[in-house]
N, CA, C and O atoms as a CHARMM CRD file, in Angstrom:
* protein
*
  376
    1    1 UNK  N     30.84400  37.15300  -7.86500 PROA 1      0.00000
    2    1 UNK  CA    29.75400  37.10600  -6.91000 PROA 1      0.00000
    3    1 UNK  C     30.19500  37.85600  -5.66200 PROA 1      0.00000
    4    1 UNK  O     31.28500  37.69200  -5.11300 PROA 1      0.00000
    5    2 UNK  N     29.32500  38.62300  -5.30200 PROA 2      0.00000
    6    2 UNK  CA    29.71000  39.60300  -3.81800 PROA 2      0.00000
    7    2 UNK  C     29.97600  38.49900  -2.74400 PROA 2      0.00000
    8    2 UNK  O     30.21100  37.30700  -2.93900 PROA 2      0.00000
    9    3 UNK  N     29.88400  39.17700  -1.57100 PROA 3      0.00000
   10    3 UNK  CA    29.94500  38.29600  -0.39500 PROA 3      0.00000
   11    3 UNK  C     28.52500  38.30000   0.01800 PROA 3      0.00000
   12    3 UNK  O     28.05500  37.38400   0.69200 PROA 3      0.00000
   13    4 UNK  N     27.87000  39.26700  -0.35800 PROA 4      0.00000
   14    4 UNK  CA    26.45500  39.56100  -0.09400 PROA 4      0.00000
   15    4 UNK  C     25.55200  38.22800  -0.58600 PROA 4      0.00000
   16    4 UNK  O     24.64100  37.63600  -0.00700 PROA 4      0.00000
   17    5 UNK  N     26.24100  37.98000  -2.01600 PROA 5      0.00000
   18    5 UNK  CA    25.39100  37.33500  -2.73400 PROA 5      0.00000
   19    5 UNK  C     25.11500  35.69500  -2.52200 PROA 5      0.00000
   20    5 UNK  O     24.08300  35.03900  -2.66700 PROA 5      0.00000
   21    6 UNK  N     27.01200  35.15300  -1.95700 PROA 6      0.00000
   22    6 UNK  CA    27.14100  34.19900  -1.47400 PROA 6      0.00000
   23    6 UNK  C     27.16000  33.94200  -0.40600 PROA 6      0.00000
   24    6 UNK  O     27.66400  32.83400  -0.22000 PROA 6      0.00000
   25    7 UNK  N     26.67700  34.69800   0.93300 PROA 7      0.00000
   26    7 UNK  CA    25.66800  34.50500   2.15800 PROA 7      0.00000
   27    7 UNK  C     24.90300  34.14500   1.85800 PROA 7      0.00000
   28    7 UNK  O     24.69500  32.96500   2.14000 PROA 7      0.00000
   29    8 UNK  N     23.82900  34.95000   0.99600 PROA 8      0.00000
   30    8 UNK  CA    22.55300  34.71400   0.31300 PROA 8      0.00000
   31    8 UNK  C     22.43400  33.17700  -0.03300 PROA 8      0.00000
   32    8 UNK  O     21.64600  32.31500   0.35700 PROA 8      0.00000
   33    9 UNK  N     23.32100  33.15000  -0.75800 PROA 9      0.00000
   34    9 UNK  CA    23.05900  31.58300  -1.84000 PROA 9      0.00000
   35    9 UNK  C     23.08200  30.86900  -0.32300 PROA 9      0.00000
   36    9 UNK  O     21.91600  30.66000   0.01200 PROA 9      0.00000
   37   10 UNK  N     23.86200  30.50600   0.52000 PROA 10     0.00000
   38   10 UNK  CA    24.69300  30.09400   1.57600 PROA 10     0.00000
   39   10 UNK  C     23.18800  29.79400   2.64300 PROA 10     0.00000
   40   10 UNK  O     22.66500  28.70100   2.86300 PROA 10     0.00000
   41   11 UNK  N     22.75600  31.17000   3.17400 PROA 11     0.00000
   42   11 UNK  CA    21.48200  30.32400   3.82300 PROA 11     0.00000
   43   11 UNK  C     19.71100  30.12600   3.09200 PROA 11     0.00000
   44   11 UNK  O     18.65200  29.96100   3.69800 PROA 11     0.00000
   45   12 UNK  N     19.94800  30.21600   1.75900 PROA 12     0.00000
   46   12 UNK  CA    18.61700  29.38700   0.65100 PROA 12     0.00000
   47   12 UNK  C     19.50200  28.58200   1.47300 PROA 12     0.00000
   48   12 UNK  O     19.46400  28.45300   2.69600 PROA 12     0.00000
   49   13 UNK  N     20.39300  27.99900   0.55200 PROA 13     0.00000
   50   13 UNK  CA    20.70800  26.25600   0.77400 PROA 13     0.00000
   51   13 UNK  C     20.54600  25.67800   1.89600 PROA 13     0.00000
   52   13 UNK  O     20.16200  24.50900   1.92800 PROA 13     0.00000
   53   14 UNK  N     20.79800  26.35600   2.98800 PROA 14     0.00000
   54   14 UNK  CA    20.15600  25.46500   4.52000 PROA 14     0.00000
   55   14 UNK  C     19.06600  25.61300   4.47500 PROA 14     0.00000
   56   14 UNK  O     18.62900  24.46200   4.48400 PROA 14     0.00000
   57   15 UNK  N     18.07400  26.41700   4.41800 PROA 15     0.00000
   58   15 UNK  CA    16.77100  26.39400   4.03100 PROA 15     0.00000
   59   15 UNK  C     16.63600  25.06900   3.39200 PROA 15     0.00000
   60   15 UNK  O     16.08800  24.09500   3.90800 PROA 15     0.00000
   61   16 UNK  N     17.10000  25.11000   2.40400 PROA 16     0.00000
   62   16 UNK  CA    16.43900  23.73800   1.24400 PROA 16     0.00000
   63   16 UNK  C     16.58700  22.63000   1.80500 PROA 16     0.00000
   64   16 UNK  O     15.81700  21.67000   1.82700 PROA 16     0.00000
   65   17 UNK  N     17.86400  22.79600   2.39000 PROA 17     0.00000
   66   17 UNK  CA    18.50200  21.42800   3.33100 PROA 17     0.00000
   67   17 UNK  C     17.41200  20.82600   4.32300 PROA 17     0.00000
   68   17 UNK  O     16.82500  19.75100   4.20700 PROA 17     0.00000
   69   18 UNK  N     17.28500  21.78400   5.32900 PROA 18     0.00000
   70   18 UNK  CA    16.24900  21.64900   6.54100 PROA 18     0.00000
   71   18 UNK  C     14.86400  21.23700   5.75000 PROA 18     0.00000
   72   18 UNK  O     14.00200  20.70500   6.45000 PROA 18     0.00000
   73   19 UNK  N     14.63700  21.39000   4.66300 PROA 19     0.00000
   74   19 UNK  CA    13.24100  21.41500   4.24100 PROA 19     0.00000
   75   19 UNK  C     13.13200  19.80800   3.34500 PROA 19     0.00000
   76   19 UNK  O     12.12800  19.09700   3.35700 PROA 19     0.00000
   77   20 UNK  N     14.19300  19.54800   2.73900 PROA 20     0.00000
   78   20 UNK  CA    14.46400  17.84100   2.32800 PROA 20     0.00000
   79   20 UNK  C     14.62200  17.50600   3.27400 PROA 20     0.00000
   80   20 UNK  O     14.06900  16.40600   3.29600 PROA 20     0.00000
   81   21 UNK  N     15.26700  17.79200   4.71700 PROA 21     0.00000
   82   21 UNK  CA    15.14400  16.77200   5.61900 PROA 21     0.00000
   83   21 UNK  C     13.61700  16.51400   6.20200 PROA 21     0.00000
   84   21 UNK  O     13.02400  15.44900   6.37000 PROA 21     0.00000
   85   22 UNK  N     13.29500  17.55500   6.39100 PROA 22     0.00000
   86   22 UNK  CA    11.19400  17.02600   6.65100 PROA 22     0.00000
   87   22 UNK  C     11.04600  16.56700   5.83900 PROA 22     0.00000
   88   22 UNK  O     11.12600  15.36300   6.08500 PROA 22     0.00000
   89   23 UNK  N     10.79900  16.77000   4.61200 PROA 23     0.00000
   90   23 UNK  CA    10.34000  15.92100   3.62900 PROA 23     0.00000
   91   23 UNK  C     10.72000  14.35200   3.93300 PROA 23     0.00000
   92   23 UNK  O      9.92900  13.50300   4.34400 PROA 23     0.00000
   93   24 UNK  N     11.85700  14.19400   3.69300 PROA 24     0.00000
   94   24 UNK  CA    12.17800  12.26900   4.07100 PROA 24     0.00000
   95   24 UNK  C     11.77700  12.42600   4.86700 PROA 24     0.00000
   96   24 UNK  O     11.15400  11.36800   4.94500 PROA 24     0.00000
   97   25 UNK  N     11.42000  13.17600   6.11800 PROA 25     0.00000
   98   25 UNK  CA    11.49000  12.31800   7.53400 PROA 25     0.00000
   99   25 UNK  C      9.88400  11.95800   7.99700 PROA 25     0.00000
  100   25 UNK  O      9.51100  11.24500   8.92800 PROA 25     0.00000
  101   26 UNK  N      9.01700  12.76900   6.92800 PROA 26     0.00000
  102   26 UNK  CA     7.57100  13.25600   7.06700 PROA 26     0.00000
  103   26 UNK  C      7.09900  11.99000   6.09000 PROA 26     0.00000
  104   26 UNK  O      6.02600  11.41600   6.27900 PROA 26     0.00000
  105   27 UNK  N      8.39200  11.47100   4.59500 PROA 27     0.00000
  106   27 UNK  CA     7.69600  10.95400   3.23900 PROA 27     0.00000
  107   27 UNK  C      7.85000   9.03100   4.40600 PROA 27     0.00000
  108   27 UNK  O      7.11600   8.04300   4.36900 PROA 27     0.00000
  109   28 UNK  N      9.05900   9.30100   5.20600 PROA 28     0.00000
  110   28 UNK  CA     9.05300   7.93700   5.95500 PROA 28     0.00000
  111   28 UNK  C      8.18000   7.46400   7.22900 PROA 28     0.00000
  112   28 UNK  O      8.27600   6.33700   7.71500 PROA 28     0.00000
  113   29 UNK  N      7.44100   8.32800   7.63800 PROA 29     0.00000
  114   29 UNK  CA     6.75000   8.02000   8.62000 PROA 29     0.00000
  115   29 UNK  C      5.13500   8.23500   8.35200 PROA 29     0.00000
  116   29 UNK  O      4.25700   8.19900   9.21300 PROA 29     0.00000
  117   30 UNK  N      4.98400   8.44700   7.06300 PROA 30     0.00000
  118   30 UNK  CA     4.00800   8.89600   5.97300 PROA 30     0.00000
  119   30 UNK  C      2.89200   9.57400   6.59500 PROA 30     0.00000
  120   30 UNK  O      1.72500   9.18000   6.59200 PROA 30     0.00000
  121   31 UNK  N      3.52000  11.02600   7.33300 PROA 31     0.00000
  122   31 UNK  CA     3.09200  11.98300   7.74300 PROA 31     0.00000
  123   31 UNK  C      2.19200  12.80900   6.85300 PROA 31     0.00000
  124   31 UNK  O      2.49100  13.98600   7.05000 PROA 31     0.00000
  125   32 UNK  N      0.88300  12.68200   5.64700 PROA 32     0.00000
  126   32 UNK  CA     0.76600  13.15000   5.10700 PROA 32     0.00000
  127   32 UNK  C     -0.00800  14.92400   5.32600 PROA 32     0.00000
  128   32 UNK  O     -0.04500  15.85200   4.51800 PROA 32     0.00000
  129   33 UNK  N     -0.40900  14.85400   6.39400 PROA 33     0.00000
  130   33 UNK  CA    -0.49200  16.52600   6.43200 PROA 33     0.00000
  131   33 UNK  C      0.64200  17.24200   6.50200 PROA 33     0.00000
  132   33 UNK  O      0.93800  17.90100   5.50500 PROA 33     0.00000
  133   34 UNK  N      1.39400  17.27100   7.50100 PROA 34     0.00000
  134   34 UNK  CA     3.23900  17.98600   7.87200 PROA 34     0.00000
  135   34 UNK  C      3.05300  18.00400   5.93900 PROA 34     0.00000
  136   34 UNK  O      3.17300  19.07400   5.34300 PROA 34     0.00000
  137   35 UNK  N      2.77200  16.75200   5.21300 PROA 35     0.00000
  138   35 UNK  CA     3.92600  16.87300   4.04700 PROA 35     0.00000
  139   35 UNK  C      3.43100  17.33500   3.06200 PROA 35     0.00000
  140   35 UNK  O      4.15300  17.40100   2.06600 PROA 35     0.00000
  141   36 UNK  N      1.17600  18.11600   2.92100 PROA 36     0.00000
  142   36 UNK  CA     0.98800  18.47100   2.25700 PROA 36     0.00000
  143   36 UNK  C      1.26900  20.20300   2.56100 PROA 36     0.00000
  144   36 UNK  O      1.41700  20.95900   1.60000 PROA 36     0.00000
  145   37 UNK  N      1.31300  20.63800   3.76500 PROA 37     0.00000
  146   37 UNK  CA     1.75000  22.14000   4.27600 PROA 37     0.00000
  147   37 UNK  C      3.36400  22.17600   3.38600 PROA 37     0.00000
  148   37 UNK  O      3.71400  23.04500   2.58700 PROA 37     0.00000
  149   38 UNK  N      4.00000  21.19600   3.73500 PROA 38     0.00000
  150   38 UNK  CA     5.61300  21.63200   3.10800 PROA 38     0.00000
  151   38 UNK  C      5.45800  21.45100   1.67100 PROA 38     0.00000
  152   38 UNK  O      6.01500  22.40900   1.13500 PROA 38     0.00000
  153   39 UNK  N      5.03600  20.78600   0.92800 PROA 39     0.00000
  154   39 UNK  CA     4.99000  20.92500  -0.40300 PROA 39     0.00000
  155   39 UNK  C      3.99600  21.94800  -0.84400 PROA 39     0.00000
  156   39 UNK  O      4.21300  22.27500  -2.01100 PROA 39     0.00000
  157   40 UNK  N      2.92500  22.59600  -0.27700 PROA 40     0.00000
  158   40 UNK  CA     2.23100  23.63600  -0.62100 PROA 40     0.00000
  159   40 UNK  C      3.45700  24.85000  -0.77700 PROA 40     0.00000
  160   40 UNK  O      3.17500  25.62400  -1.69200 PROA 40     0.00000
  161   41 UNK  N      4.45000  25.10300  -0.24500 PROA 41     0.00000
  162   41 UNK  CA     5.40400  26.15000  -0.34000 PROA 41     0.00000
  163   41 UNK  C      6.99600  25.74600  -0.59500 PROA 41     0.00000
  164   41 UNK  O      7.84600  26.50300  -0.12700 PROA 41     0.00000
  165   42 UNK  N      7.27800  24.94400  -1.09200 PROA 42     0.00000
  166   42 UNK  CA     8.83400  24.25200  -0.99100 PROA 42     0.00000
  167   42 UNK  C      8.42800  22.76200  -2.08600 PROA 42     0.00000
  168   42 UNK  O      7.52800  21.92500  -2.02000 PROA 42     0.00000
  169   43 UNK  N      9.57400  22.96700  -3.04500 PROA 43     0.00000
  170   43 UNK  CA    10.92500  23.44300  -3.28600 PROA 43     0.00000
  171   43 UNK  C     10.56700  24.76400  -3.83300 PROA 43     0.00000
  172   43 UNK  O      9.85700  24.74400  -4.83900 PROA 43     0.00000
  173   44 UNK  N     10.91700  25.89100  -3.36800 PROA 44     0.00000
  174   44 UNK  CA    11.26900  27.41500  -3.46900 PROA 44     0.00000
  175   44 UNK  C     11.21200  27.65700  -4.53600 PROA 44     0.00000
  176   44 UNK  O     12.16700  27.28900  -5.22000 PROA 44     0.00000
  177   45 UNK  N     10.16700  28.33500  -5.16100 PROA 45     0.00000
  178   45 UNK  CA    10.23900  28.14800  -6.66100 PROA 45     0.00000
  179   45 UNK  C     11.71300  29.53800  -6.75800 PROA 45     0.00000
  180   45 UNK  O     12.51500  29.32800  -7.66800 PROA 45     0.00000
  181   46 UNK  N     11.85800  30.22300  -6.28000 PROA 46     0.00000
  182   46 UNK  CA    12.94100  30.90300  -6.27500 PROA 46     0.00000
  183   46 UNK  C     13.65300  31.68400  -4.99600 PROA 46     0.00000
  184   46 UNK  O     13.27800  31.46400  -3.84500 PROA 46     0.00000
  185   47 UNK  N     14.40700  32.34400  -5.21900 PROA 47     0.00000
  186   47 UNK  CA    15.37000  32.99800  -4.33200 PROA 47     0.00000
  187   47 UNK  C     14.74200  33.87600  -3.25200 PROA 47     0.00000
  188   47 UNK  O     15.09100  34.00400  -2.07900 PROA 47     0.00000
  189   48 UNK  N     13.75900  34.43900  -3.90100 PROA 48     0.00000
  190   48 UNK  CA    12.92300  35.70900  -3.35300 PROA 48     0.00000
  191   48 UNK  C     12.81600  36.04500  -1.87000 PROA 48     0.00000
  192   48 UNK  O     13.57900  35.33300  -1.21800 PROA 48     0.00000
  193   49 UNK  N     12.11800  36.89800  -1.12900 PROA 49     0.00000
  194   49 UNK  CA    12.11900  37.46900  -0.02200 PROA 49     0.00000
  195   49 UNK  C     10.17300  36.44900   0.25600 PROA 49     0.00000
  196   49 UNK  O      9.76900  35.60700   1.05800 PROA 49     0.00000
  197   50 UNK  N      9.59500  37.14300  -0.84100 PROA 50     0.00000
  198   50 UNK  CA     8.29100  36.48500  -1.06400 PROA 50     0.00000
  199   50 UNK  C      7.78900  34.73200  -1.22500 PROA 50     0.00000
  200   50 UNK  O      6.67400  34.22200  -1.11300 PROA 50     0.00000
  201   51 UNK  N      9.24400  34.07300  -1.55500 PROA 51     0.00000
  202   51 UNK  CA     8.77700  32.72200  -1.98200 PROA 51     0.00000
  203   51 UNK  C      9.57600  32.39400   0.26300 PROA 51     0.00000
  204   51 UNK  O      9.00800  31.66100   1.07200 PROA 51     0.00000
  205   52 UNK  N     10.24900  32.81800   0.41300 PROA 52     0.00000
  206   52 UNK  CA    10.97000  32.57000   1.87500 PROA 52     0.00000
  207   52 UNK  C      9.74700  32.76700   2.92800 PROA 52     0.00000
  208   52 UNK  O      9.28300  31.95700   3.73100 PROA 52     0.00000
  209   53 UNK  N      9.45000  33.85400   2.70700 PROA 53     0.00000
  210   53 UNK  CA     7.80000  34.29600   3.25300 PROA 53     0.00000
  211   53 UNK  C      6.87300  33.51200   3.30900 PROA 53     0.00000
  212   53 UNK  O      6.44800  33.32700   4.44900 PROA 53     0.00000
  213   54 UNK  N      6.30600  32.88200   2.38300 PROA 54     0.00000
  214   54 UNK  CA     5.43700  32.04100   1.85000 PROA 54     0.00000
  215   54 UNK  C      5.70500  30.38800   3.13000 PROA 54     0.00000
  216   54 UNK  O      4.91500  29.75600   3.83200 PROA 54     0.00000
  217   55 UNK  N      6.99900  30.28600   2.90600 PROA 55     0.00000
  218   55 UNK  CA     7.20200  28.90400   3.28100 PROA 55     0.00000
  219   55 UNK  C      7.22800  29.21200   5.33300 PROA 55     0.00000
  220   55 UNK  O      6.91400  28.54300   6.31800 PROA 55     0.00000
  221   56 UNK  N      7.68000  30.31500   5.13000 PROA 56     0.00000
  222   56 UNK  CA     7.50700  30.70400   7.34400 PROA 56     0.00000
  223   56 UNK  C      6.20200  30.51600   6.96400 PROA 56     0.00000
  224   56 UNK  O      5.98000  29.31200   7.09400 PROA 56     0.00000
  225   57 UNK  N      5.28200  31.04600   6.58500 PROA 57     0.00000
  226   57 UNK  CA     3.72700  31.21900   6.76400 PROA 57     0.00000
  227   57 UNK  C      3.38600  29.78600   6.81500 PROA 57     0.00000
  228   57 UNK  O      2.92600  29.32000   7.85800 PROA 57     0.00000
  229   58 UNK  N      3.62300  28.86100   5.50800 PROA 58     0.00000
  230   58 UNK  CA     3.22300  27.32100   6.06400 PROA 58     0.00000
  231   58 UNK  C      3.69400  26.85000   7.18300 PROA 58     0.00000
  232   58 UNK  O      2.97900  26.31000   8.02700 PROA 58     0.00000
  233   59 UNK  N      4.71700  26.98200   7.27300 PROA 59     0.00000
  234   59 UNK  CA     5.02100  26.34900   8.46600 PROA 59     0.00000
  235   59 UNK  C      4.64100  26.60100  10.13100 PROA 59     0.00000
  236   59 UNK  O      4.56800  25.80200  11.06500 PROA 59     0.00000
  237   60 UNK  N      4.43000  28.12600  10.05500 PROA 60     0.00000
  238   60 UNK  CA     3.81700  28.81000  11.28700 PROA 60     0.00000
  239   60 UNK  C      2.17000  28.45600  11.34100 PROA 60     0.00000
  240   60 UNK  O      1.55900  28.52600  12.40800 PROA 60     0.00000
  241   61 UNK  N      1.52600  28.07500  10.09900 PROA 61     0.00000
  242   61 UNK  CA     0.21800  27.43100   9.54300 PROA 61     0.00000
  243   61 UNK  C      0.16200  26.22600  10.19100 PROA 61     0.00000
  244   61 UNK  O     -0.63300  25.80500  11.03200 PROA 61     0.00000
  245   62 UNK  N      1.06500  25.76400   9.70600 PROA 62     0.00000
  246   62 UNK  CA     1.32400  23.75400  10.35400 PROA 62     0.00000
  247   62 UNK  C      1.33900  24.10100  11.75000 PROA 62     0.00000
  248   62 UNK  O      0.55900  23.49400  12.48400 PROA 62     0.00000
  249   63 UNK  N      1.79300  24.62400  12.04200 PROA 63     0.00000
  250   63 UNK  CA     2.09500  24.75300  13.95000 PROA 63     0.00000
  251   63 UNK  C      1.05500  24.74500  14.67000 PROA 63     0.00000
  252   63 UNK  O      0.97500  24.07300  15.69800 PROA 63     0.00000
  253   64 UNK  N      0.10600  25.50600  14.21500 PROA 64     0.00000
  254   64 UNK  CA    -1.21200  25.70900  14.52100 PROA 64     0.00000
  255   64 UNK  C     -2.29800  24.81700  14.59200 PROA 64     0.00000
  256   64 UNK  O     -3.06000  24.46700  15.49200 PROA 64     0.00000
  257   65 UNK  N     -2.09300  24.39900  12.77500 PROA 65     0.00000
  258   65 UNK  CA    -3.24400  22.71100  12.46800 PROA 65     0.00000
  259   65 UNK  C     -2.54100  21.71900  13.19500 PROA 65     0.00000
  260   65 UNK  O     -3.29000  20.89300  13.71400 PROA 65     0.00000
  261   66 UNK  N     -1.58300  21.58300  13.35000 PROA 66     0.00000
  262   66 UNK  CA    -1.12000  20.31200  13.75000 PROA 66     0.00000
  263   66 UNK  C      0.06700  20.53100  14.35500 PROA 66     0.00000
  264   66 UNK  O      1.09100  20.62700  13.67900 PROA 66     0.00000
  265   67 UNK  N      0.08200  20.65400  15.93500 PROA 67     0.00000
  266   67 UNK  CA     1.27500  21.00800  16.66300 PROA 67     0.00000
  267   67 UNK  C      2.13900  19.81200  16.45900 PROA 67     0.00000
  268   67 UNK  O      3.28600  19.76900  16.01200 PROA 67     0.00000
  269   68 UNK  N      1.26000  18.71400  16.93200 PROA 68     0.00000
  270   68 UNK  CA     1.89000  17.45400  17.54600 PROA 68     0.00000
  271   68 UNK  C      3.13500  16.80800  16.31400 PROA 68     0.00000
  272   68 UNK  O      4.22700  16.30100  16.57200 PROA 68     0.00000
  273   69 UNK  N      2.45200  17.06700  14.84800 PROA 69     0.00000
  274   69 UNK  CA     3.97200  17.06100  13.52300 PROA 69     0.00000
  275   69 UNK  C      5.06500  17.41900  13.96100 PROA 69     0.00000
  276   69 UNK  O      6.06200  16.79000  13.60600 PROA 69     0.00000
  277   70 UNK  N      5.20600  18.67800  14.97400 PROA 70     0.00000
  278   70 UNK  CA     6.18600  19.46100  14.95700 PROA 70     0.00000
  279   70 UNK  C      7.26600  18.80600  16.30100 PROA 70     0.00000
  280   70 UNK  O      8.19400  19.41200  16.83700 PROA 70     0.00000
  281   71 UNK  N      6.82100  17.51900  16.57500 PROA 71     0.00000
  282   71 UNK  CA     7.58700  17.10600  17.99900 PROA 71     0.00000
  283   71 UNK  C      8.86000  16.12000  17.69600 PROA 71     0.00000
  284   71 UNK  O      9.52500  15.81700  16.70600 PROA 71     0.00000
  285   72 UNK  N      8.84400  15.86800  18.74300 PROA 72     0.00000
  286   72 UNK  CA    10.30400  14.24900  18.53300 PROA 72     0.00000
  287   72 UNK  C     11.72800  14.77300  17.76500 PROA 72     0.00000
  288   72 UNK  O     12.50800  15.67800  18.06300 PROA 72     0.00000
  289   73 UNK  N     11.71800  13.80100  16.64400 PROA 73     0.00000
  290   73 UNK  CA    13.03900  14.09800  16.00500 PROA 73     0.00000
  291   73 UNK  C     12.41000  15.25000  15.22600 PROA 73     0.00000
  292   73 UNK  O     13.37400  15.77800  14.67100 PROA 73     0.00000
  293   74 UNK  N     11.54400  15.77700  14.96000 PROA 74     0.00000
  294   74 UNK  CA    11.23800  16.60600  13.58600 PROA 74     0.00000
  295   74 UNK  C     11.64500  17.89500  14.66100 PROA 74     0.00000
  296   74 UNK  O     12.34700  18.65200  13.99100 PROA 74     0.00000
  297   75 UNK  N     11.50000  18.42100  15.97700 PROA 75     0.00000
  298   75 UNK  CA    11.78000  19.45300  16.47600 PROA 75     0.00000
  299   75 UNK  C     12.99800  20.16100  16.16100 PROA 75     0.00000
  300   75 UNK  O     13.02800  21.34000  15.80800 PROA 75     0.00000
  301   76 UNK  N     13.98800  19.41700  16.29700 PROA 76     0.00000
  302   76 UNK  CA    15.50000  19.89700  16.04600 PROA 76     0.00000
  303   76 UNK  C     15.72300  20.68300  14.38500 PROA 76     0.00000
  304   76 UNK  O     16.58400  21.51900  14.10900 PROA 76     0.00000
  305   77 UNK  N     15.03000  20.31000  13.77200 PROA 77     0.00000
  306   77 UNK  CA    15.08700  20.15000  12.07100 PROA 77     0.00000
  307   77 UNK  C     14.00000  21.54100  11.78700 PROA 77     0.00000
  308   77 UNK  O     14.15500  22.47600  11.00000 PROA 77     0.00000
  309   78 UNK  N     12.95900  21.28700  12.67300 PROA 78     0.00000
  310   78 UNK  CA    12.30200  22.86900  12.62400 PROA 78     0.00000
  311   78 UNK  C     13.21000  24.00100  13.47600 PROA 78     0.00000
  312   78 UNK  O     13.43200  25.10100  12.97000 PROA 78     0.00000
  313   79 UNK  N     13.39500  23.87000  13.96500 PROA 79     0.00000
  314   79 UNK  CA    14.52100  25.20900  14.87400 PROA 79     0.00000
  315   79 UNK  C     15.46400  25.40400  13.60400 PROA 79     0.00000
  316   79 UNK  O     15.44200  26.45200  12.95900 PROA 79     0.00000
  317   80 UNK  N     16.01600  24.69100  13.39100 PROA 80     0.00000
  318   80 UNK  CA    17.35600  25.09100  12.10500 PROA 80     0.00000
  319   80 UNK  C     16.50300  25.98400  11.14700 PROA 80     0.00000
  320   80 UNK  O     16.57500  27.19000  10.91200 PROA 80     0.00000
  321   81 UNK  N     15.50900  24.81900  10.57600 PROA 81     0.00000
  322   81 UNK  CA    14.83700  25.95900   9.50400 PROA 81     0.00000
  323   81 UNK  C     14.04800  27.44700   9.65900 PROA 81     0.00000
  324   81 UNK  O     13.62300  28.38000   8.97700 PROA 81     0.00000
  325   82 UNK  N     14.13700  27.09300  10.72400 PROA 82     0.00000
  326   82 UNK  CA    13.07600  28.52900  11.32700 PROA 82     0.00000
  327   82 UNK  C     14.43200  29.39700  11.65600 PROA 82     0.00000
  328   82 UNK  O     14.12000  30.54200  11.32600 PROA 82     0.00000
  329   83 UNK  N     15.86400  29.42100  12.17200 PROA 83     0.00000
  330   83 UNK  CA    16.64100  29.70600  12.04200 PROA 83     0.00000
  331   83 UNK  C     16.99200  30.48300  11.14100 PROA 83     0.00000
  332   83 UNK  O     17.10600  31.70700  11.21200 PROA 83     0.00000
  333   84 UNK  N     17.18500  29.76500  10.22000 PROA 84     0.00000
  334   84 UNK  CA    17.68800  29.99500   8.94900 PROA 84     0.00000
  335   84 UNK  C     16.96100  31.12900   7.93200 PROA 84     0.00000
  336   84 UNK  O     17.48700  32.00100   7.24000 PROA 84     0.00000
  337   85 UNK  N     15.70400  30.81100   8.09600 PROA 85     0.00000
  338   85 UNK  CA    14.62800  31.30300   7.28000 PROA 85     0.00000
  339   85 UNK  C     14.44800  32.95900   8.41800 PROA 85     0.00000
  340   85 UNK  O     14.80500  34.02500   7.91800 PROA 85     0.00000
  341   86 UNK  N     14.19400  32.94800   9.07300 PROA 86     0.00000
  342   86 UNK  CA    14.87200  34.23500   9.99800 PROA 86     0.00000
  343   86 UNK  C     16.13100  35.02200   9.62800 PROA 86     0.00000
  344   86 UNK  O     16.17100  36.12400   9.08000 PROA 86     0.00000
  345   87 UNK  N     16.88300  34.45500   9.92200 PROA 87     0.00000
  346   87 UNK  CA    18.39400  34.79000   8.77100 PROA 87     0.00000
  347   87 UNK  C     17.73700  35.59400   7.95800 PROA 87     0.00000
  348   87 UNK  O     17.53200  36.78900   8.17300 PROA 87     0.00000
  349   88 UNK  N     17.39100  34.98300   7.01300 PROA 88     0.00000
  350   88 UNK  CA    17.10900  35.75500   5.50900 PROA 88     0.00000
  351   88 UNK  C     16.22500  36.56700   5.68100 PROA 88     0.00000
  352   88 UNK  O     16.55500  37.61700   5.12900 PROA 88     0.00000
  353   89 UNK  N     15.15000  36.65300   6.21400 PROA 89     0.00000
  354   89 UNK  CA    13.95100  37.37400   6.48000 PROA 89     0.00000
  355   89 UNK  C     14.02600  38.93500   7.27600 PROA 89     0.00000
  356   89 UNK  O     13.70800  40.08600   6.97400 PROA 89     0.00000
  357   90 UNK  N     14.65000  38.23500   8.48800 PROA 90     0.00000
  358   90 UNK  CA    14.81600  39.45100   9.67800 PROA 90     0.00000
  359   90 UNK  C     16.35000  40.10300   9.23200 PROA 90     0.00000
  360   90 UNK  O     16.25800  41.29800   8.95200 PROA 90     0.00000
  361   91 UNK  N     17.87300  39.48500   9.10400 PROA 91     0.00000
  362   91 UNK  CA    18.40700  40.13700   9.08200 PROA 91     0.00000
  363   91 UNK  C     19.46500  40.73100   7.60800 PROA 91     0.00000
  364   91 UNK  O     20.53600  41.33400   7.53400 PROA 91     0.00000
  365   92 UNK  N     18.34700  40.10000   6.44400 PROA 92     0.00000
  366   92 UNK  CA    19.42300  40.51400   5.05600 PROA 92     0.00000
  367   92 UNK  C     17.81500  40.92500   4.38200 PROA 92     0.00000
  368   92 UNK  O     16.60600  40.80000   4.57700 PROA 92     0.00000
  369   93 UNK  N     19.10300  41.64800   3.21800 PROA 93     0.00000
  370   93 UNK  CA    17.84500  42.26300   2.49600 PROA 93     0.00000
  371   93 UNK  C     18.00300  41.72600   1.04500 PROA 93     0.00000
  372   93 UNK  O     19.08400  41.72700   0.45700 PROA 93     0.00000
  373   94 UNK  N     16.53400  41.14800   0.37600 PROA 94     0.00000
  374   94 UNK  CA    16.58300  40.40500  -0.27600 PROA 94     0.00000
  375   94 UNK  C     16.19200  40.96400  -1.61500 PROA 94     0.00000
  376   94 UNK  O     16.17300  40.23400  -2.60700 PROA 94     0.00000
């Protein structure tokens, strides 16, 4: 495996990470919009540039329908993923 490849693998997995953590934190406070936007795009059906895409768009979607999801403890947990998902998006090529 390159080094290329295991960056790659390296930020999916925080992606996925940040994205099970909304999930519990959305499935425990039984947030059900936040949790029908994140399951409309996540778990990632794959690696892609297009499935990574897909899931910024819900989430930049959610921001919009429903700011107020995006506050409290869930703020910290969106910055990482939006982070992350940037990473892959803006500075590697997929």
């Amino acid at each position: 495996m390159s080094a290329y490849s295991a960056d790659h693998q390296d930020a999916v997995e925080l992606v996925d990470d940040a994205c099970q953590r909304l999930f519990d934190m959305w499935c425990e406070s039984r947030s059900v919009i936040p949790l029908g936007y994140l399951l409309h795009c996540w778990p990632l059906p794959d690696k892609r540039r297009a499935s990574v895409q897909r899931l910024a768009d819900g989430m930049r979607e959610l921001s919009r329908a429903d700011p107020d999801a995006l506050g409290g403890r869930i703020w910290p947990v969106i910055c990482d993923l939006v982070l992350h998902i940037d990473e892959l998006l803006l500075y590697r090529r997929m």
